[in-house]
C-alpha positions in Angstrom: 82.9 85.8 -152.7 79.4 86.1 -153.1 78.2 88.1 -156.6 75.0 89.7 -157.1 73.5 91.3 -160.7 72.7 95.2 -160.0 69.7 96.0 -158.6 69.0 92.8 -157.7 67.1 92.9 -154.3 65.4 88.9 -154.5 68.6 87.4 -152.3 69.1 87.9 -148.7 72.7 87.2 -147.2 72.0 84.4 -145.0 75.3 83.2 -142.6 76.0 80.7 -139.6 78.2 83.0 -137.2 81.0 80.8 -136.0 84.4 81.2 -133.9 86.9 78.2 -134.0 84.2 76.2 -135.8 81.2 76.3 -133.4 78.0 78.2 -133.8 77.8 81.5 -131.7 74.9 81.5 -129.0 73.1 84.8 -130.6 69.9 84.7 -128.1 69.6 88.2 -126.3 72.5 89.8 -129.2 72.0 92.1 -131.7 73.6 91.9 -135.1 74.7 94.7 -137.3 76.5 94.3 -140.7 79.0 96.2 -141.4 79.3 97.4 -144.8 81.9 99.2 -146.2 82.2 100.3 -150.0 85.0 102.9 -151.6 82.9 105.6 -150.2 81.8 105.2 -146.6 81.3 102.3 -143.8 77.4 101.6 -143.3 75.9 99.9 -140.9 72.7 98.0 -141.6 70.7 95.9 -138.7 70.7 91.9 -139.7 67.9 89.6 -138.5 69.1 86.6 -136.2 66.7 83.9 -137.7 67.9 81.1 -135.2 69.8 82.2 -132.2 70.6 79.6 -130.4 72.8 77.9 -133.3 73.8 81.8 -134.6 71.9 81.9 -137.9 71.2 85.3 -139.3 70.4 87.4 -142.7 70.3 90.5 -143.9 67.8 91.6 -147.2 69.5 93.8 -149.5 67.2 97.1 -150.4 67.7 99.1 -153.5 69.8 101.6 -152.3 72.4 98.7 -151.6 72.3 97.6 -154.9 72.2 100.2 -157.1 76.2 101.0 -158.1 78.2 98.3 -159.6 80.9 97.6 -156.9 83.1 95.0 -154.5 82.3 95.4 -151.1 83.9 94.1 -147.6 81.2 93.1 -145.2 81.5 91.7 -141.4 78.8 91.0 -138.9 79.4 92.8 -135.9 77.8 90.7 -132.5 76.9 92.6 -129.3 76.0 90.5 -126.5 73.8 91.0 -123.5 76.8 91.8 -121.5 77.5 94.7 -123.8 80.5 92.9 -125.6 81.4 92.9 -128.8 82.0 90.6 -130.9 83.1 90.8 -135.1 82.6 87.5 -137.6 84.4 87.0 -139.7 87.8 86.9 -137.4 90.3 87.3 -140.2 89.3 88.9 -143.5 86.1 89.9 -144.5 82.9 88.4 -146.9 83.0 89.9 -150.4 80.8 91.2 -152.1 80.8 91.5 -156.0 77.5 93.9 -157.6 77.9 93.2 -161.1 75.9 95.1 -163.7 73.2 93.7 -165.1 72.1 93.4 -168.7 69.1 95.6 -168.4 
């Protein structure tokens, strides 16, 4: 679980993308994350930072931030070839927005 303070818009969610333990080739994908809160499923375009050993991050913006909540996130992969690909395989990444003292 990864925990952030409210509002807090400093920390990017960087990942590896793996399956059965090896780094997925991301060169020519795209990356979305797919975020989805008690309310609705977003998605929000991630930046592949290294793509040939399937590094990628995503910078939180206010709007994400703003409500204390727990949230499920995946990355979703599309290839080149048009298929499609979602990371993690079984369960999701949590996150925790805690409130913050201010």
């Amino acid at each position: 679980m990864i925990t952030i303070k409210r509002g807090d818009t400093a920390r990017k969610l960087t990942d590896t993308l793996k399956i059965n333990g090896q780094a997925i080739d991301l060169t020519g994908a795209t990356v979305i994350l797919v975020w989805s809160d008690k309310e609705s499923v977003k998605r929000k375009d991630a930046d592949i930072l290294d793509a040939p050993n399937g590094k990628v991050s995503y910078s939180f913006t206010t709007a994400d931030v703003t409500d204390v909540d727990e949230i499920k996130l995946e990355w979703e992969i599309t290839f080149v070839d048009s298929t499609v690909l979602t990371v993690p395989t079984i369960n999701y990444i949590l996150l925790k927005i805690v409130n913050d003292l201010g």
